[in-house]
C-alpha positions in Angstrom: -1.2 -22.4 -30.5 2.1 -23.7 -30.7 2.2 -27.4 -30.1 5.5 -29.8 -29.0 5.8 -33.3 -29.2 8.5 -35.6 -28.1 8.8 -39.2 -29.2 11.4 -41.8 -30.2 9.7 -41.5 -33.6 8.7 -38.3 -34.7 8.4 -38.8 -38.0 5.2 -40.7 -37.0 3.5 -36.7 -36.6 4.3 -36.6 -40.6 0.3 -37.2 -40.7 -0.5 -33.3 -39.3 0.6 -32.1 -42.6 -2.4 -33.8 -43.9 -6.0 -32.4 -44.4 -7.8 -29.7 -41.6 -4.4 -29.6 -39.5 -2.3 -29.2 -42.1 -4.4 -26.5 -43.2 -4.6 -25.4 -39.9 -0.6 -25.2 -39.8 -0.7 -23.2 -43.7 -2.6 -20.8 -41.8 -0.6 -20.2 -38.9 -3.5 -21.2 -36.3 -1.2 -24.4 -34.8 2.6 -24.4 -35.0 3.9 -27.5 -34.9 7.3 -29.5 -33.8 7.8 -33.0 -33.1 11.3 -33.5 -31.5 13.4 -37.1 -31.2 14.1 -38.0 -27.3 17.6 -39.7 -28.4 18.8 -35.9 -29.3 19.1 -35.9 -25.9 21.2 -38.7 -24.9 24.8 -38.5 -24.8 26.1 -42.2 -25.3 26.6 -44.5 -28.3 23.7 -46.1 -28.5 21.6 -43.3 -28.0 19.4 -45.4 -24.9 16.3 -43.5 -23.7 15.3 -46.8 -21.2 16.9 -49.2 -18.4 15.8 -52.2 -16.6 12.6 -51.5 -13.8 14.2 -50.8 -10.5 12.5 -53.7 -8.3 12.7 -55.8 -11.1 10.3 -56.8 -13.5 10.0 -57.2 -17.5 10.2 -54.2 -20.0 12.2 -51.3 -19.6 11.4 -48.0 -18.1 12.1 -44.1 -19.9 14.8 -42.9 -18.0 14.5 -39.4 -16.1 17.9 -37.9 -17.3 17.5 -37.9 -21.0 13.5 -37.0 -20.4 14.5 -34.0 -17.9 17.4 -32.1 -20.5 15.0 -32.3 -23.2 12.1 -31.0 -21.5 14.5 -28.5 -19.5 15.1 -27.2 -22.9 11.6 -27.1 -24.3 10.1 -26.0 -20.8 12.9 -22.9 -20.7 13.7 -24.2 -17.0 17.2 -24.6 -14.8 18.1 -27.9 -13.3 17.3 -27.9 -9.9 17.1 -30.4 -7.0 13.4 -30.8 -5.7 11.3 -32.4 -3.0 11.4 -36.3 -3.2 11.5 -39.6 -0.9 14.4 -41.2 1.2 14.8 -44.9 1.4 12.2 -44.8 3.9 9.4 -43.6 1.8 9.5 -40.1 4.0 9.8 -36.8 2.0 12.7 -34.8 2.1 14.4 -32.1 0.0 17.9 -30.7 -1.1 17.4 -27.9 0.8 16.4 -30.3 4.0 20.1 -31.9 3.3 21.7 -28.6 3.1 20.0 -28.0 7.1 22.5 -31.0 8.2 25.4 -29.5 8.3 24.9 -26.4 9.8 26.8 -26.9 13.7 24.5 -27.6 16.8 26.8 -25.2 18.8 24.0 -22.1 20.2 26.0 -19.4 18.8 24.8 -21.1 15.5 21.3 -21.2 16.9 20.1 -18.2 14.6 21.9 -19.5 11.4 20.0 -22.8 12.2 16.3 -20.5 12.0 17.3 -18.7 8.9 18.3 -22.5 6.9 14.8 -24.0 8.3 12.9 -21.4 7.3 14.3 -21.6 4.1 13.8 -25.0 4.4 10.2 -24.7 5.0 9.4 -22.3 2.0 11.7 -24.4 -0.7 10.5 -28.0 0.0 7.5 -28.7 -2.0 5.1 -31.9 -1.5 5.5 -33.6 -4.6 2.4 -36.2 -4.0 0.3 -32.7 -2.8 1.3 -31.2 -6.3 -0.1 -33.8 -8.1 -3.3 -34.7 -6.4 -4.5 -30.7 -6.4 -7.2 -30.4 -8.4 -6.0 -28.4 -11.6 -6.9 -24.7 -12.4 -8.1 -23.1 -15.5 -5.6 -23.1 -17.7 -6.9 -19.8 -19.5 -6.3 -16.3 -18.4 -8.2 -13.4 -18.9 -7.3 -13.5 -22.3 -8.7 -16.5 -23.1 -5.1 -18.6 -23.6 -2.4 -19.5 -20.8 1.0 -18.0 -20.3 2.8 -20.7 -19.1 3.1 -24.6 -21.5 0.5 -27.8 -20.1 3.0 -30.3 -20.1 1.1 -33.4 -21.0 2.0 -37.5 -20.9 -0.5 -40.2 -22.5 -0.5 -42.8 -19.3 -3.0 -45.9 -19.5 -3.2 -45.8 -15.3 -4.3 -41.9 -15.7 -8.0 -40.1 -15.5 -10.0 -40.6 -18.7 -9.1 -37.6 -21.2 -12.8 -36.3 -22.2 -14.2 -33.7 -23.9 -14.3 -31.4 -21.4 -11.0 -31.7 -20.9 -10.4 -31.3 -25.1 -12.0 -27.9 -24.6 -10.3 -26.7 -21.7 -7.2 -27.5 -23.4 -8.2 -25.8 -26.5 -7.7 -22.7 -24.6 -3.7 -23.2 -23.8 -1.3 -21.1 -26.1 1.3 -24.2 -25.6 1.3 -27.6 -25.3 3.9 -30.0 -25.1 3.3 -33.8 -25.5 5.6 -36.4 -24.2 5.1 -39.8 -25.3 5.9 -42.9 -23.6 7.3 -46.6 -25.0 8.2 -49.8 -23.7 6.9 -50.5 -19.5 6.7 -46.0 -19.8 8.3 -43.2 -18.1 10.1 -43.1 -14.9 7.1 -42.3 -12.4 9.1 -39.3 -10.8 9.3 -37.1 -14.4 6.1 -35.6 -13.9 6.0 -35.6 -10.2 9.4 -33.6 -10.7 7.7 -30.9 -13.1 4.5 -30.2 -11.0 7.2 -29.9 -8.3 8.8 -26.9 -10.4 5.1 -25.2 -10.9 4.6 -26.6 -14.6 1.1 -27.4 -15.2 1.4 -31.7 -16.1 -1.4 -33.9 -16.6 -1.7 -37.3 -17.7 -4.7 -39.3 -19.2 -5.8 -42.3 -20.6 -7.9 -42.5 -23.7 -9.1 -45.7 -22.6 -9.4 -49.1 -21.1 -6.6 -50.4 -23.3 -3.2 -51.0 -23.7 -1.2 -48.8 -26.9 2.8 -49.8 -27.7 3.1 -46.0 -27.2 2.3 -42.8 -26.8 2.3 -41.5 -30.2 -1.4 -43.1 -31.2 -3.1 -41.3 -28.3 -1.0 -37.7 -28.2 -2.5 -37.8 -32.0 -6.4 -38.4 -30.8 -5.7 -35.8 -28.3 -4.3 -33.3 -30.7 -7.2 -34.0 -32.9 -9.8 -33.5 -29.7 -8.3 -30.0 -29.2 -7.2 -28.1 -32.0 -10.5 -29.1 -34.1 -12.2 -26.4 -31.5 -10.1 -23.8 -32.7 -11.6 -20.7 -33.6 -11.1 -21.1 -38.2 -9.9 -24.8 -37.9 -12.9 -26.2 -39.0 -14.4 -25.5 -42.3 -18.3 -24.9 -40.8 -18.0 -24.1 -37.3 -21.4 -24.9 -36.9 -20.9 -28.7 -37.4 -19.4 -29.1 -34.0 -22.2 -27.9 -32.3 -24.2 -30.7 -32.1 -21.4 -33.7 -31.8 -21.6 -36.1 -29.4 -20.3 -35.2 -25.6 -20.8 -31.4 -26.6 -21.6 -29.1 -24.1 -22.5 -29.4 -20.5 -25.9 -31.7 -20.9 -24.0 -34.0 -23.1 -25.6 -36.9 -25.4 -24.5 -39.0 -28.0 -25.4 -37.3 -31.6 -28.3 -38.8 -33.1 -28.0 -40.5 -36.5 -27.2 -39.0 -39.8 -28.2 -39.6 -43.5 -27.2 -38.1 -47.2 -28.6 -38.7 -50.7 -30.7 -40.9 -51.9 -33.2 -40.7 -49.6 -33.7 -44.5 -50.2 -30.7 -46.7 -50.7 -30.8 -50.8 -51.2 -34.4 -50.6 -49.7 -33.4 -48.9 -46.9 -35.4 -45.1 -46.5 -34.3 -42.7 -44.6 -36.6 -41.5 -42.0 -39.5 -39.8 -43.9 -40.0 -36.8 -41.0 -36.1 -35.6 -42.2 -37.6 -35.0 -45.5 -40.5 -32.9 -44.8 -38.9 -29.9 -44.6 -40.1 -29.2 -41.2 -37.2 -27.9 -39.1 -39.4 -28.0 -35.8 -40.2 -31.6 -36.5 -36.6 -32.4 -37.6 -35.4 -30.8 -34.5 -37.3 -32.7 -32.3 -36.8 -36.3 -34.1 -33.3 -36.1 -33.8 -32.9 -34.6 -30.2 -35.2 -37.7 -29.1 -33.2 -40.2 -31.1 -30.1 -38.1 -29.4 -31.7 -39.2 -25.9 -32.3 -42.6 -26.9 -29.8 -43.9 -28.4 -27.7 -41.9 -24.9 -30.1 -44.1 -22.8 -29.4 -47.5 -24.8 -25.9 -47.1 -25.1 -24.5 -44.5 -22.4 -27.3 -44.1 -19.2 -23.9 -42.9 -17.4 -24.5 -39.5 -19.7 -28.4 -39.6 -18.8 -27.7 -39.4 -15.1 -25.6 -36.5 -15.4 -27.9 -34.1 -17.1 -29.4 -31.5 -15.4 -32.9 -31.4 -15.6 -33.3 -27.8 -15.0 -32.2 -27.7 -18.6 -34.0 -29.9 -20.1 -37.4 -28.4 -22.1 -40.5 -30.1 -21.8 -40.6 -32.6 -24.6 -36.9 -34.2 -23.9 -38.6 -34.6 -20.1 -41.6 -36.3 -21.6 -38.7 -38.3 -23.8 -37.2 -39.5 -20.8 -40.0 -39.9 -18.9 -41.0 -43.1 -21.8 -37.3 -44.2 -21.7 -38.0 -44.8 -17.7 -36.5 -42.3 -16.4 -37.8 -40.0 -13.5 -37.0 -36.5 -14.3 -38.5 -34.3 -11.1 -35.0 -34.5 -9.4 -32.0 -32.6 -9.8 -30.6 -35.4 -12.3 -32.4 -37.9 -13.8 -33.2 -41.1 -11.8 -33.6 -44.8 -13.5 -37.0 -46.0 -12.4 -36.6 -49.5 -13.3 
């Protein structure tokens, strides 16, 4: 997987080299490039920002210096696309270009063959970005083209699901905001171009930057690369795993008893059945006490017997589709 990231400090991504990525990079399964936005800029002071258009405090990333770096990384041309005119109405450089063709009706036919043209080129930036997104992976299991992705505190919650989708893309690129953010028309710009952008929040917080959640992202995906973790095995059972997802129960080491604290005694009686079982139901309850949100999603065509009879204690009626609180 070869991985991109832009910031204003890239020497913050000096912590991949360090333990399962940086192994991960020694064996060639992630390649990895952090790049400085101000390469990009073209004036003294090397400014990556300006003042809010409309006012307000903070500054805004500005689109210029954004768009020639990510031209470059991206492999793309400069081109004009679909936007707004001071009336909030779309329009497009090839809608502009339909102006000054002559009214006269020997022009008539030259006036078809520019609309038409018109029609195919301009592209619906706010369409582009509400679509619902496609699988990123082809039949080979990784994507041709890069996902183009921007840390944004307004955006859809990044989630495991969307860790392993990613997981599956042969390139990403990771652009990440500072000060009041990015200008709001860099990504609507890129979707307009056919690049595959999303944005996401990794939660109901507030970061200086970018560079603290493109590195919990990073770690989300790349840890479900095939040889990236030691014991494939121990991701199997993590919390938010698969599609019935529930927090992972509880875990202990040596000594079984510590400061007069025992661990349970059922996880030393060397019965894997029982073991099983104790921690799947702790799984469920602790799901129920801390996230029912996770409980009312499973599907309860999936669930065996004993995690029914689980839920059914916990107060939860399980004859449905999903499960339904009862009190």
């Amino acid at each position: 997987m070869k991985i991109d990231i832009v910031s204003v400090f890239p020497e913050y991504f000096d912590v991949l080299n360090l333990s399962l990525f940086g192994k991960a990079q020694a064996k060639g399964l992630v390649e990895v490039k952090a790049h400085n936005l101000r390469d990009w800029t073209h004036d003294v002071h090397h400014s990556v920002d300006d003042t809010p258009v409309g006012g307000g405090a903070g500054m805004v990333m500005k689109p210029e210096v954004w768009a020639e770096c990510l031209d470059e990384l991206l492999g793309l041309e400069p081109v004009a696309a679909a936007g707004h005119d001071g009336d909030g109405n779309m329009k497009s450089s090839a809608t502009d270009r339909s102006d000054t063709v002559s009214d006269d009706t020997s022009d008539q036919q030259s006036i078809g063959a520019v609309r038409d043209e018109v029609d195919v080129a301009a592209v619906d930036i706010e369409d582009a970005a509400s679509a619902p997104q496609a699988s990123i992976s082809d039949s080979n299991g990784r994507a041709d083209g890069p996902v183009l992705i921007f840390p944004n505190p307004s955006a859809p919650l990044f989630t495991q699901r969307d860790a392993t989708e990613l997981s599956h893309a042969g390139h990403l690129l990771f652009g990440c905001g500072r000060y009041e953010g990015y200008d709001a028309r860099i990504p609507d710009y890129y979707r307009a171009q056919g690049v595959d952008v999303r944005e996401y929040s990794i939660g109901d917080y507030v970061l200086n930057g970018g560079e603290v959640a493109v590195s919990v992202m990073l770690e989300a995906i790349t840890r479900l690369l095939p040889g990236f973790m030691g014991n494939a095995e121990s991701i199997v059972e993590e919390s938010y795993t698969g599609e019935n997802a529930l927090l992972e129960h509880r875990q202990y080491t040596k000594p079984a008893e510590w400061r007069g604290i025992r661990v349970p005694d059922i996880l030393l009686s060397g019965d894997h059945g029982k073991v099983d079982r104790f921690r799947r139901d702790e799984a469920l309850e602790r799901t129920n006490a801390i996230r029912p949100d996770l409980i009312e999603q499973l599907d309860c065509a999936a669930l065996d017997k004993a995690d029914r009879k689980t839920l059914m204690a916990l107060g939860w009626e399980v004859s449905s589709r999903h499960p339904r609180r009862l009190n």
